[in-house]
Backbone as numpy.savetxt, mean C-alpha at the origin, in Angstrom:
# Nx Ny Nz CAx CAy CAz Cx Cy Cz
10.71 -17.56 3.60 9.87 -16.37 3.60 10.75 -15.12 3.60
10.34 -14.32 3.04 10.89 -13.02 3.00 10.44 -11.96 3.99
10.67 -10.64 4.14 10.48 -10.12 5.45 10.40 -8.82 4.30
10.04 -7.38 5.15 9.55 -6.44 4.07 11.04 -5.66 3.87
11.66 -5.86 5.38 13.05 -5.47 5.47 13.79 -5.74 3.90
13.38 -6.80 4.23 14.62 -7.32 3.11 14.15 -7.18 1.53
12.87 -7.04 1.33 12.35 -6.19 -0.29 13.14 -4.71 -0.22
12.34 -3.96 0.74 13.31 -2.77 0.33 14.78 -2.81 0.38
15.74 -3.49 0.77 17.16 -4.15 0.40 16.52 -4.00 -1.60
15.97 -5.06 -1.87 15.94 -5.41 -2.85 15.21 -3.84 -3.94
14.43 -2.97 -3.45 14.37 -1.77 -3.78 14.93 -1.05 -4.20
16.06 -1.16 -3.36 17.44 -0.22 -3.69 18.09 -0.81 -4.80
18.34 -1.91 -4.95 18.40 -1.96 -6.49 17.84 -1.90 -7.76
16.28 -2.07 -7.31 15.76 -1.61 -8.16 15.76 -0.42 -9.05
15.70 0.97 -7.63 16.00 2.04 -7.58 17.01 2.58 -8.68
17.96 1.84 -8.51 19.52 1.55 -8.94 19.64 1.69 -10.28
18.43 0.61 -11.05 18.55 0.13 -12.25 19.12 -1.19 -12.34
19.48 -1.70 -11.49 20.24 -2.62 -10.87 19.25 -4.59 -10.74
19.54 -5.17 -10.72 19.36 -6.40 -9.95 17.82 -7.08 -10.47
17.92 -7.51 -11.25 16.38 -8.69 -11.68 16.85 -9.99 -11.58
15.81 -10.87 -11.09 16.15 -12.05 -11.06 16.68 -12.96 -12.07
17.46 -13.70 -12.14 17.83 -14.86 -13.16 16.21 -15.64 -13.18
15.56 -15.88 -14.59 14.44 -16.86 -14.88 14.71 -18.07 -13.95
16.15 -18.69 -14.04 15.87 -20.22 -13.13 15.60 -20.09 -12.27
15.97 -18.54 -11.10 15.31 -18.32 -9.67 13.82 -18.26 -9.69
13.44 -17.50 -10.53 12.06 -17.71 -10.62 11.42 -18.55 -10.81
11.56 -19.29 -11.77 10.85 -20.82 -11.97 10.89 -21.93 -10.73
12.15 -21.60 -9.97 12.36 -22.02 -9.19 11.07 -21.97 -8.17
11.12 -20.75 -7.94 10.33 -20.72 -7.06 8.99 -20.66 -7.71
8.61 -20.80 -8.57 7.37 -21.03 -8.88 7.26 -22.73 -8.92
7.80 -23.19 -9.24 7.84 -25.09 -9.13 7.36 -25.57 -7.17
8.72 -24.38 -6.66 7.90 -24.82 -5.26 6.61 -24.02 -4.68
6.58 -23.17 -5.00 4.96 -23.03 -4.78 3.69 -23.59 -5.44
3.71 -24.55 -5.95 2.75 -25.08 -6.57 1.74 -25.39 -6.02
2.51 -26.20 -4.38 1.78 -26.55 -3.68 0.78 -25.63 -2.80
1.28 -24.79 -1.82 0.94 -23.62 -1.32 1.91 -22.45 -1.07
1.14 -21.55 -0.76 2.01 -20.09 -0.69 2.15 -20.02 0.81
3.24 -19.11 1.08 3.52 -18.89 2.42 4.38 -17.59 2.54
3.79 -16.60 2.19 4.14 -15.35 1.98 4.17 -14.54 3.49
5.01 -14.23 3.76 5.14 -13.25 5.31 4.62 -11.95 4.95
4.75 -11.32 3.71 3.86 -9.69 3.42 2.97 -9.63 2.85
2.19 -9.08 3.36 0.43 -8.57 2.22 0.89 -7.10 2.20
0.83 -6.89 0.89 0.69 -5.35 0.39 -0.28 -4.98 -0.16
-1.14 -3.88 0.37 -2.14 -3.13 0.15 -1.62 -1.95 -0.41
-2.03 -1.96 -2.04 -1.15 -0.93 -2.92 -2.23 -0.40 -3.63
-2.17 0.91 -4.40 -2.76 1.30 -5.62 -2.84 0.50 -6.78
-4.10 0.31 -7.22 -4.22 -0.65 -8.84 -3.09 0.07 -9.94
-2.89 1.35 -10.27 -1.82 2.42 -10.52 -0.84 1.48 -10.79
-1.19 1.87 -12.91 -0.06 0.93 -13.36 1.63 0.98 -13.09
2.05 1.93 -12.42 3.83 2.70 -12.35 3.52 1.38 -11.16
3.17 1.07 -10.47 3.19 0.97 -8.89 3.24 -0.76 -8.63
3.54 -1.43 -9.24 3.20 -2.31 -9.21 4.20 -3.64 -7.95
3.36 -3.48 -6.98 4.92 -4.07 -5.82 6.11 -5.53 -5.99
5.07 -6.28 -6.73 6.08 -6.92 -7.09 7.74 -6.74 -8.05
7.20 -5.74 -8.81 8.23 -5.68 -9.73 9.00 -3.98 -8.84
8.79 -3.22 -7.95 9.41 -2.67 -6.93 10.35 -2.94 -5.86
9.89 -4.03 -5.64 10.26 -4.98 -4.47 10.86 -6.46 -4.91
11.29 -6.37 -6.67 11.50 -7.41 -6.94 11.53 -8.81 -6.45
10.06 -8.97 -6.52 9.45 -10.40 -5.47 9.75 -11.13 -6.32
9.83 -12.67 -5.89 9.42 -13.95 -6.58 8.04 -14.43 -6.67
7.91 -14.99 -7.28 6.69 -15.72 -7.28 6.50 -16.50 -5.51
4.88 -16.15 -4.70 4.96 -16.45 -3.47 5.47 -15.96 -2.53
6.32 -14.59 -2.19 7.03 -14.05 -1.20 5.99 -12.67 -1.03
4.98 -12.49 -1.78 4.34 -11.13 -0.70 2.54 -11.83 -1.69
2.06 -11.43 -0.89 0.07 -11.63 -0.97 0.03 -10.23 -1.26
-0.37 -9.32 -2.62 -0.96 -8.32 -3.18 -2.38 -8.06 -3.31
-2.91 -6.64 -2.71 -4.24 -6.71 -2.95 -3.53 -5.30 -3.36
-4.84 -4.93 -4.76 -4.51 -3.81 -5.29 -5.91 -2.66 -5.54
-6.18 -1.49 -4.50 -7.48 -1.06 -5.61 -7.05 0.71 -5.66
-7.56 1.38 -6.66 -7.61 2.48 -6.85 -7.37 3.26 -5.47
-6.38 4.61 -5.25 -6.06 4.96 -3.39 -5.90 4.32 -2.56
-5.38 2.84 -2.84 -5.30 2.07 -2.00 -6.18 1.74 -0.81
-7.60 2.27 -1.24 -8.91 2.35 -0.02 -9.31 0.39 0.02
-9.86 0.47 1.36 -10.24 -1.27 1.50 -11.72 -0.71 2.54
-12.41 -0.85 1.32 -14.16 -0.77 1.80 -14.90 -1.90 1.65
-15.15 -2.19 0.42 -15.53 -3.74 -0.14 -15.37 -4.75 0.78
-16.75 -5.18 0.92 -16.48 -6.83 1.58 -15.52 -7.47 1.30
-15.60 -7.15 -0.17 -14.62 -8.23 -0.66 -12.84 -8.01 -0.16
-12.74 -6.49 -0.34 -11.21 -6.30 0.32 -10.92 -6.49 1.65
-11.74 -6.20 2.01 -11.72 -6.72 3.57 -11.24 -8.30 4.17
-12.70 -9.28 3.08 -12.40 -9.99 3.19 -10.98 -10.67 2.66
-10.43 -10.34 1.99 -9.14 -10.76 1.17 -8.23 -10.38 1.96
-8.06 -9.47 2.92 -7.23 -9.31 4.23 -6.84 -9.97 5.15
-8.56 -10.44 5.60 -8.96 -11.24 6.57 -8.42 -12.89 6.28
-8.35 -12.54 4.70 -7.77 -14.57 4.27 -6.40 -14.44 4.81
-5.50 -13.15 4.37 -4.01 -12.76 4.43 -3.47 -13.51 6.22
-3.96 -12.34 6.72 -4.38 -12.81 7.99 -4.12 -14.00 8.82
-5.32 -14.45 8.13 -5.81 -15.60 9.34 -5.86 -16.81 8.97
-5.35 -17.04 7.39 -5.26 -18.06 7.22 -3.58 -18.19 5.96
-3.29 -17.28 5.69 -2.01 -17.34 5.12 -0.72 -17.19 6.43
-1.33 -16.27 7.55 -0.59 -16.08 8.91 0.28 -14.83 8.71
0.11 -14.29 7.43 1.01 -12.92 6.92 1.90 -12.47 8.38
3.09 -12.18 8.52 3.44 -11.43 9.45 3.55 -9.96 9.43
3.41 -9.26 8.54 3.63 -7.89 7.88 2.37 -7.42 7.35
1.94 -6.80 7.31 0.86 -5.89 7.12 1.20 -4.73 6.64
1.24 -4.41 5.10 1.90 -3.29 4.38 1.03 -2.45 3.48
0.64 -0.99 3.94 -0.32 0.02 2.93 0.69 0.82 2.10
0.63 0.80 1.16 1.55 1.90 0.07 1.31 2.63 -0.78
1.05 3.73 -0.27 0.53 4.99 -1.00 1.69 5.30 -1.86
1.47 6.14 -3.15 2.43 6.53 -3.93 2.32 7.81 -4.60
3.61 8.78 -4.73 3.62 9.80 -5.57 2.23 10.07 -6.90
1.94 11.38 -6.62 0.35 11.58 -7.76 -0.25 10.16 -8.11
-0.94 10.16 -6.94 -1.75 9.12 -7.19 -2.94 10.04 -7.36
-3.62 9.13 -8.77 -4.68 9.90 -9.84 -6.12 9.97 -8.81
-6.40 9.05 -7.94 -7.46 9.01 -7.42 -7.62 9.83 -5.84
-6.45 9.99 -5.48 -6.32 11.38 -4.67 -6.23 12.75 -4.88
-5.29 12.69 -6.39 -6.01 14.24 -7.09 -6.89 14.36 -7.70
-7.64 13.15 -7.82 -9.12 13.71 -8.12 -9.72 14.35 -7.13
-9.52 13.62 -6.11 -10.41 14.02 -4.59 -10.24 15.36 -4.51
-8.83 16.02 -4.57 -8.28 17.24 -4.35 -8.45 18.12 -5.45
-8.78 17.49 -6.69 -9.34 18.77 -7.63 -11.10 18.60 -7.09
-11.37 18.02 -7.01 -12.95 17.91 -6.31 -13.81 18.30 -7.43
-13.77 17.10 -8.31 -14.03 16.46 -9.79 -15.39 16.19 -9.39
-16.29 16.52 -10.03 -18.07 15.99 -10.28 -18.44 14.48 -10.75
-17.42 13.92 -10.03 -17.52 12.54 -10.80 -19.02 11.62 -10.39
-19.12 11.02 -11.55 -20.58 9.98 -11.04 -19.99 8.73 -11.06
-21.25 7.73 -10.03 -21.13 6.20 -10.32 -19.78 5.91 -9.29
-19.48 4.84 -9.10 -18.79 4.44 -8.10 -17.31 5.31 -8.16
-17.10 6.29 -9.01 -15.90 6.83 -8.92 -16.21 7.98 -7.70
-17.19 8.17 -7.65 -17.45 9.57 -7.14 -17.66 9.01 -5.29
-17.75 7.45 -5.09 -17.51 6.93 -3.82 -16.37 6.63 -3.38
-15.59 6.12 -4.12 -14.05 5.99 -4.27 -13.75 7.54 -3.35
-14.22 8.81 -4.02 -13.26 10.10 -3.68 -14.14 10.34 -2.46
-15.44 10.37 -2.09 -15.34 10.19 -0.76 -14.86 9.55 0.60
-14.47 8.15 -0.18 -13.51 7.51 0.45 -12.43 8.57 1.19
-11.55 9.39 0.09 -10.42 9.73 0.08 -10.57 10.88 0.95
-11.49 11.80 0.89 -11.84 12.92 1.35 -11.41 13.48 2.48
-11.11 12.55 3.52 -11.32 13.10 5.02 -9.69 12.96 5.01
-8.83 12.47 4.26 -7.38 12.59 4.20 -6.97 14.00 3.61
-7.89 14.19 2.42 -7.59 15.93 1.79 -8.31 17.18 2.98
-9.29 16.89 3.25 -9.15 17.95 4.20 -8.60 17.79 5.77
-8.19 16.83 6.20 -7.21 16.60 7.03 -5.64 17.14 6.45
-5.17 17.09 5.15 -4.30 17.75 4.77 -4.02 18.73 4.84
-5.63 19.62 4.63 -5.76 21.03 3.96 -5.53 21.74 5.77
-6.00 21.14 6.49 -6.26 21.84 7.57 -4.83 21.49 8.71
-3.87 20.64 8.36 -2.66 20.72 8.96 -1.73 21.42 8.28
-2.08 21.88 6.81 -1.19 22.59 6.04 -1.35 24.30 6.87
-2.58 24.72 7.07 -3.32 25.88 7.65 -2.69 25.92 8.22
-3.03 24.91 9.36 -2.43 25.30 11.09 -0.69 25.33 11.06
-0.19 24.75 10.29 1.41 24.92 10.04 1.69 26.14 9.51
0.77 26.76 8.76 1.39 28.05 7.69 1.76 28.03 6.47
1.38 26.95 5.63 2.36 26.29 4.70 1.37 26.67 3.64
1.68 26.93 2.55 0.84 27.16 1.36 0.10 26.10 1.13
-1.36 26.63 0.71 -2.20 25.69 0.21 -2.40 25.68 -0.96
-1.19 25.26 -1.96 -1.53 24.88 -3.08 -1.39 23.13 -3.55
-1.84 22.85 -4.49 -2.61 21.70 -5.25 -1.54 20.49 -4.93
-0.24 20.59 -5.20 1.04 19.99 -4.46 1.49 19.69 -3.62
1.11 20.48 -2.70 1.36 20.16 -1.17 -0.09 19.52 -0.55
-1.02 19.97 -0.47 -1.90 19.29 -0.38 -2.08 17.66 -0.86
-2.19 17.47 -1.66 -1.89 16.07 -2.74 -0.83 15.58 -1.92
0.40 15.53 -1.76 1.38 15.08 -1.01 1.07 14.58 0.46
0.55 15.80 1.25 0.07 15.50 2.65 -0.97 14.48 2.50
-1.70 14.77 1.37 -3.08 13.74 1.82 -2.80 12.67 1.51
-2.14 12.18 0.51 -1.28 10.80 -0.49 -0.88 10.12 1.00
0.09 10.37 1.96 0.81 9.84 3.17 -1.02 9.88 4.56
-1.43 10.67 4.70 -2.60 10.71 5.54 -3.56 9.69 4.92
-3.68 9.51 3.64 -4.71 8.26 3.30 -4.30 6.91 3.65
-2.71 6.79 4.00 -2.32 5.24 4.18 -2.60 5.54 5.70
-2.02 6.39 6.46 -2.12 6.01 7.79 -3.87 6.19 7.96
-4.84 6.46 7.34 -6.35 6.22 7.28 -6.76 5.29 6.89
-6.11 4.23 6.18 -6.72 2.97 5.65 -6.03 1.86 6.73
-4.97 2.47 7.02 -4.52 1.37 8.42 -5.20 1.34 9.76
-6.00 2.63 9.71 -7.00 2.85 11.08 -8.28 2.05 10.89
-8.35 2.28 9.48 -9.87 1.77 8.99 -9.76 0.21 9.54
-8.48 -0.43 9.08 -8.55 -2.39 8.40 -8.62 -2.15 10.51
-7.43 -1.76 10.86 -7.84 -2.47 12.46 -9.49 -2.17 13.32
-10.02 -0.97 12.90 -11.40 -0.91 13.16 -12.19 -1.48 12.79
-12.12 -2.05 11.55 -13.37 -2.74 10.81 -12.95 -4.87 10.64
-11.48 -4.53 11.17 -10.80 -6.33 11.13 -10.31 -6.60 12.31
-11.17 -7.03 13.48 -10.64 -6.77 14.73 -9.88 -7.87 15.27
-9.28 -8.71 13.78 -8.12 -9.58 14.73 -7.02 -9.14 13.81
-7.19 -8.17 13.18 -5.30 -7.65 12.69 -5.20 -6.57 14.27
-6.26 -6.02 14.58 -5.57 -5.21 15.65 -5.55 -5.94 16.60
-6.00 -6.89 17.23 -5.67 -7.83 18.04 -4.05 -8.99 18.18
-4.00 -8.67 17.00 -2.31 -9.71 16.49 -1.51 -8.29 16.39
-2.15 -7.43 16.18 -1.32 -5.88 16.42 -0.96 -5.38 17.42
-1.69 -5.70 18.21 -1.66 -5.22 19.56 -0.46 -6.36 20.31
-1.02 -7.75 19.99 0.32 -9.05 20.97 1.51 -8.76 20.17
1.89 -8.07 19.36 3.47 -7.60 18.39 3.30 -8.91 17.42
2.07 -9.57 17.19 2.36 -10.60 16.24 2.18 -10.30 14.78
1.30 -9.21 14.35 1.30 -8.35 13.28 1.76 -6.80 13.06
2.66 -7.10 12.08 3.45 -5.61 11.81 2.72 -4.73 11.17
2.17 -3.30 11.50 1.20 -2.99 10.44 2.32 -1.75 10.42
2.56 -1.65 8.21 3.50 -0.56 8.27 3.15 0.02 7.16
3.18 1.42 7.32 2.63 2.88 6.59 4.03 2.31 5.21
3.41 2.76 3.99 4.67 3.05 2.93 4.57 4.03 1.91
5.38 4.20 1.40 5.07 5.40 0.40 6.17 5.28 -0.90
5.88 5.35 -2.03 6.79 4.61 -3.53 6.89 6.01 -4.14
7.81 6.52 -3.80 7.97 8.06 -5.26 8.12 7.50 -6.25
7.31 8.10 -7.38 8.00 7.88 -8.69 9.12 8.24 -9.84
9.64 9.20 -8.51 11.12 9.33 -9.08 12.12 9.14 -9.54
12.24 8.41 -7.90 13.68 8.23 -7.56 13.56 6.50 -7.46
12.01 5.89 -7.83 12.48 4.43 -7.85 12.01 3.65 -6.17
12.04 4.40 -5.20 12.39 3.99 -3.97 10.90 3.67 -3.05
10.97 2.99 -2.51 9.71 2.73 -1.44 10.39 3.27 -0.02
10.23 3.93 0.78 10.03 4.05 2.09 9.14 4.03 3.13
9.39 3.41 4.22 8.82 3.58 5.23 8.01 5.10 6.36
6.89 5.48 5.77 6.30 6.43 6.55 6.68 6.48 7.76
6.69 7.39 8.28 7.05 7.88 9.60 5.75 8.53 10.36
């Protein structure tokens, strides 16, 4: 099993330009997972084609459980439930949200787009991270333009979807609480290549 520690190791080369697997490692490990998976990380990422964690974190086949939706929001039974499998029956030790540089479905929220049909639930989703942005940008002094805002709220929506899964999945905060689940904030610029750990 891999540990999240040791992807971002593998990040940095990514970062780099650096380091893809040889095919026989891969096959490799796809021959032994045939049977079952036993992945130590679930990453809760943006659907956001740049973003994609496996090929960030240059995984193998079987070393992280991916759930992917638009802002990385988990409302849906269904995402929930797909957590709850991560969880409690894969035994995930890591618990990983990763928000990323202009993500399209947070500046929608923040241009505050007339959208209809389930897009326009999606940005309420997002909402209470943009004006939680808007209103620590205030109280700091900091300009409120479209950039900074977007930025603050991009990092405030992961640590909001990590409040949400332990409120609404009350045995990740329960395995959160005994130190048996790691729940960790992330954030992927699209810069510089790099995933880091929120603070």
């Amino acid at each position: 099993m891999v540990s999240f520690e040791e992807l971002l190791k593998r990040n940095e080369k990514y970062a780099g330009g650096e380091g893809c697997f040889d095919l026989k490692e891969v096959k490799a490990a796809r021959e032994e997972t045939v049977k079952g998976q036993h992945p130590e990380v679930c990453i809760i990422a943006c659907s956001d084609s740049r973003v994609a964690p496996e090929t960030l974190l240059l995984a193998k086949p079987g070393e992280i459980f991916t759930i992917r939706t638009a802002g990385n929001v988990v409302d849906g039974e269904e995402t929930l439930a797909t957590i709850e499998y991560a969880v409690e029956h894969l035994k995930v030790k890591e618990l990983v949200v990763m928000g990323h540089m202009s993500c399209g479905a947070v500046t929608a929220t923040v241009e505050g787009g007339n959208e209809e049909g389930h897009l326009k639930y999606l940005m309420e989703k997002i909402k209470p991270a943009v004006d939680e942005a808007r209103n620590a940008l205030e109280r700091e002094g900091k300009e409120l333009n479209k950039e900074n805002i977007l930025e603050r709220a991009i990092r405030i929506n992961v640590m909001n979807v990590i409040n949400e899964i332990q409120t609404r999945i009350p045995k990740v905060k329960e395995l959160a609480d005994k130190g048996e689940l790691k729940l960790i904030p992330a954030y992927y610029n699209l810069e510089t290549g790099k995933v880091i750990i929120l603070e």
